[in-house]
C-alpha positions, -999 to 999 in steps of 0.1 A, spaced: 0 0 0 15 29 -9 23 60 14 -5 83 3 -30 59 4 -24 46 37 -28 85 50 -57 91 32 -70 52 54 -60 67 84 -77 106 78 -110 87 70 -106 61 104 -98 95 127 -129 108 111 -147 79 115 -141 78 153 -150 114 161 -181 107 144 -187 75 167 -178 101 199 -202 127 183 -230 102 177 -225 85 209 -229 123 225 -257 136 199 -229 162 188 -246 172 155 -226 204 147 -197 183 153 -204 154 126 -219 183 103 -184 196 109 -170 161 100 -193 153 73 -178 186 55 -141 177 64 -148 144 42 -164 158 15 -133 178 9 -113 149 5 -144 129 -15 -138 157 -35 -101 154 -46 -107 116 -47 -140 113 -56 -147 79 -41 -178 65 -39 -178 50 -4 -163 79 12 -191 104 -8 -218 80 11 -199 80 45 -205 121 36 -239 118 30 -245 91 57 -227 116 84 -249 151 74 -279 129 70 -274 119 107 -265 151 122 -297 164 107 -317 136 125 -303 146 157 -307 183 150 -343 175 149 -360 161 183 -395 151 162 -374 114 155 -376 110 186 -410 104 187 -409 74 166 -411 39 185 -382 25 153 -357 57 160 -335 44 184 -329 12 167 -322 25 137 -300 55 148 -279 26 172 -279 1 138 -268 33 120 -237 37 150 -232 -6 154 -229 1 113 -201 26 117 -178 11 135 -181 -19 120 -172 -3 89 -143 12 105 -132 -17 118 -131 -32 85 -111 -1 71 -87 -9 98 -84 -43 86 -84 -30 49 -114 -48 41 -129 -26 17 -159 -50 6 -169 -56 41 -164 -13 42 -193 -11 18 -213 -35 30 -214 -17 62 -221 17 46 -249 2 23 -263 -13 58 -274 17 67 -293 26 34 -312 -12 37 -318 -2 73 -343 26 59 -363 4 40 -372 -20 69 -390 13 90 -430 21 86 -445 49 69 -438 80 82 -405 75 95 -390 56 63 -404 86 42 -391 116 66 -359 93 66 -355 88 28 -364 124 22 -334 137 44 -309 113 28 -320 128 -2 -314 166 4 -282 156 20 -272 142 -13 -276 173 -28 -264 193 1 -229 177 0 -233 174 -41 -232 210 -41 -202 213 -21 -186 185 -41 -194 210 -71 -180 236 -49 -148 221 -46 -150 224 -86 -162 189 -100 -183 194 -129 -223 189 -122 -227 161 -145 -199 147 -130 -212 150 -98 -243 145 -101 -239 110 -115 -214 104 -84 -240 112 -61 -274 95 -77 -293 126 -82 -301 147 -116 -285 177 -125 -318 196 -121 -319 195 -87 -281 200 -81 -284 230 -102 -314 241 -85 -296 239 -51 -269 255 -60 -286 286 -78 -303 290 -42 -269 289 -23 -254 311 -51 -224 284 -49 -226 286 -91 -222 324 -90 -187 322 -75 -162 338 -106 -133 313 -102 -112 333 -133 -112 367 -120 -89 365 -87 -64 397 -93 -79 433 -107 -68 433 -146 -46 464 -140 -29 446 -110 -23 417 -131 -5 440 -159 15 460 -132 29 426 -119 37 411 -157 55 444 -160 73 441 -128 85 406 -137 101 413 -172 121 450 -161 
């Protein structure tokens, strides 16, 4: 395994288990926190599993942001499947099991399906505007919105429409330095 790749392992399993800590504490500023330090590096590597542990994380802080899942008789199964889930998974990272890495993620997606009505709809529903939350900052990071919407299972519709509201596609990337600063300093270079 090569040097870069073993960091990028261990950045990923010291996120991993804050987020554990954070869950463990209902800290949901603190995974939202997390969620975003991974999608900076799903961004540069653009790997699947890591773009779901992203998606995973904001769609959890989000649950316990909210004290209406509470309510629900299923929620504290689920949200301790969701946390048995993710340290599984990072146990399996720190064996370099990768399959057994994305079983554990996809767990968590199959564990949605098995709750009743309202909650498996209110559940599904934030998984999917936490895809396009952290789409947008994928697209952010500049990743092109076909690109990343395909990585992230949603259409380019509602990525666009997303980011329109944030104003996250308005940013002007090519215009960093005044033109007349950037002629003074070509001048200054070639006295």
């Amino acid at each position: 395994m090569e040097k870069k790749q073993i960091e990028e392992r261990e950045h990923i399993l010291n996120i991993l288990k804050k987020v554990e800590n954070a869950l463990q504490k209902k800290k949901y500023i603190e995974i939202k926190t997390l969620s975003n330090k991974i999608i900076h590096h799903a961004s540069i590597h653009q790997q699947a599993d890591v773009i779901s542990l992203a998606v995973i994380f904001y769609s959890l802080s989000k649950f316990l942001e909210r004290d209406n899942y509470q309510e629900y008789k299923q929620w504290p199964t689920f949200l301790n499947g969701c946390i048995k889930n993710i340290k599984d998974a990072r146990r399996a990272l720190e064996e370099n099991n990768i399959k057994k890495f994305g079983f554990e993620l996809s767990s968590i997606r199959k564990k949605i399906q098995t709750l009743p009505g309202d909650l498996k709809k209110n559940i599904n529903e934030v998984f999917r505007m936490a895809k396009i939350n952290k789409a947008s900052r994928i697209y952010e990071h500049g990743i092109s919105m076909e690109k990343t919407a395909k990585i992230l299972g949603i259409s380019q519709w509602e990525l666009s429409e997303y980011a329109g509201k944030t104003g996250i596609g308005d940013v002007n990337l090519g215009i960093t330095i005044p033109v007349t600063q950037r002629i003074k300093q070509a001048e200054e270079i070639f006295k």
